[in-house]
N, C-alpha and C positions, 0 to 999 in steps of 0.2 A: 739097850738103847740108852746113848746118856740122857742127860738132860743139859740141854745148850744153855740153859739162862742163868746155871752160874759157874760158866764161861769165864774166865778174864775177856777181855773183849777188847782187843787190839785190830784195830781195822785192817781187812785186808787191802780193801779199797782208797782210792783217795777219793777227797771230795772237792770237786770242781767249782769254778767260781761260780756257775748258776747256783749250785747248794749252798754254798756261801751266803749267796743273796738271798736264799730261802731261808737262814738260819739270824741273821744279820740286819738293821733297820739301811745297814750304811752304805753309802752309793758314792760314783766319783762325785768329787774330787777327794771324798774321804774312807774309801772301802779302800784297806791298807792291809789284807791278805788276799794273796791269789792263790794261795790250794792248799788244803790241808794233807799232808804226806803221811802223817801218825795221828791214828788217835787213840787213847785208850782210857776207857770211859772210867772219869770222875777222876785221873792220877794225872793224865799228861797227854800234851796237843803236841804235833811240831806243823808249822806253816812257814811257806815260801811266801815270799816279796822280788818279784821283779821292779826291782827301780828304772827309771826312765826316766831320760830328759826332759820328757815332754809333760811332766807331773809340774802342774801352776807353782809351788814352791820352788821350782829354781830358778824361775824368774826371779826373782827379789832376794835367795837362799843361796849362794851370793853371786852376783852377775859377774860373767867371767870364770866362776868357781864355785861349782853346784858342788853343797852338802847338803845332805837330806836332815831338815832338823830332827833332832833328838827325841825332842817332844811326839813326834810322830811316830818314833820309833819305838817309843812308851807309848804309844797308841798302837801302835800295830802289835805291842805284844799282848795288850790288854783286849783286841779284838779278836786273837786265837784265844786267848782263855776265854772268851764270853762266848766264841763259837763253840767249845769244849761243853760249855755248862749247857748251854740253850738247847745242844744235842738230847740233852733230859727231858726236855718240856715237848709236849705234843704241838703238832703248827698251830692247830688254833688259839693254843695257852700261848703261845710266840707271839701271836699277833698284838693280844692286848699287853703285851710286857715289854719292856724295856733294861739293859744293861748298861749301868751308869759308873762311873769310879766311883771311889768310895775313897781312898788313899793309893798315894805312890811314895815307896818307900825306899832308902837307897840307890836311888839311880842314878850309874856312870855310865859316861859315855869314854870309851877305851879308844875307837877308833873313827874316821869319820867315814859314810857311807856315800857312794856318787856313782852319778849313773851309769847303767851298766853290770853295778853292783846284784848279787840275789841275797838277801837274806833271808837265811835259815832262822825261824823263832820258836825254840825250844820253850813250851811253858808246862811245868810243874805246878801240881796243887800241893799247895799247904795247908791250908783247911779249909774244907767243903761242909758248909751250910745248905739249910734248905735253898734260904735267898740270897745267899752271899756267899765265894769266893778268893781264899787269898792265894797268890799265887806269884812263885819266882819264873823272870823269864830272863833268857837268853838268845840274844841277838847276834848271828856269827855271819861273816863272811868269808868263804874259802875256809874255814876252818879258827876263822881270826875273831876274839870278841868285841864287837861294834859296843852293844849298850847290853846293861843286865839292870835289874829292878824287879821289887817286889811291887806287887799293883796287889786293893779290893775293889773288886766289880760286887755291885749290887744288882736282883733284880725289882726292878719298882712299876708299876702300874703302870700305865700312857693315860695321859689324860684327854678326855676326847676333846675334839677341835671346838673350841670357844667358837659359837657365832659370831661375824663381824659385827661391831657396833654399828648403827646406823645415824649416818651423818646431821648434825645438828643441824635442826630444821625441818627436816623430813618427815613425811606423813607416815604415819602407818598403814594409808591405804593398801 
């Protein structure tokens, strides 16, 4: 009998947008992966992105002529890697933590992305810390590269919700 736990550990499943949101703080209009197709723990993610017209950025992203800003697309590759890492942490340790950037490093944008579009986001670890992550991604369409950059995601505490002040004047009754 082997022993499965050391495994390389390349998923055979995907993981569906409800695990996403199990794994992830981020909700529309800013949850920016729909499924993750690869994953193999601690080395590399790959995540789908269906673009749609109906995403509030191309309202303004430009009317008449929707591209999906870039900046987004550096977010969508930095939310497979954080969904990569957070994969390590138990839910409840998810709960009280958070996945924040840390830096983003050489990033082009090669092609523009519009709806209709799926992007494919390849992300690579470069170095795996306990709390931190750096990591190259790549961002393809059809086979074409949209954006690549390197991102660090940190993970940091959540700070729990500050009481509302109470309005000057106010009794303490």
């Amino acid at each position: 009998m082997s022993d499965q736990t050391n495994q390389p550990a390349a998923a055979a499943k995907t993981v569906d947008i409800n695990e996403i949101m199990s794994l992830l703080p981020h909700r529309y209009p800013f949850l920016l992966i729909d499924r993750l197709i690869e994953i193999e723990r601690k080395k590399r993610v790959v995540a789908l992105k269906n673009v749609t017209v109906n995403e509030p950025h191309f309202a303004g992203h430009f009317p008449n002529f929707p591209i999906m800003p870039g900046v987004l697309i550096v977010e969508a590759i930095a939310q497979a890697g954080a969904a990569l890492l957070l994969t390590e942490y138990p839910a409840a340790d998810r709960a009280s933590k958070l996945m924040v950037f840390r830096s983003i490093d050489a990033a082009k944008f090669r092609s523009p992305v519009v709806p209709g579009d799926q992007l494919r986001i390849e992300v690579t670890v470069l170095n795996w810390r306990s709390n931190a992550v750096k990591m190259r991604g790549v961002a393809t369409v059809d086979g074409k590269i949209a954006c690549e950059a390197t991102v660090m995601c940190a993970m940091t505490n959540r700070k729990p919700a500050e009481p509302a002040a109470a309005p000057a004047g106010a009794s303490a009754e």
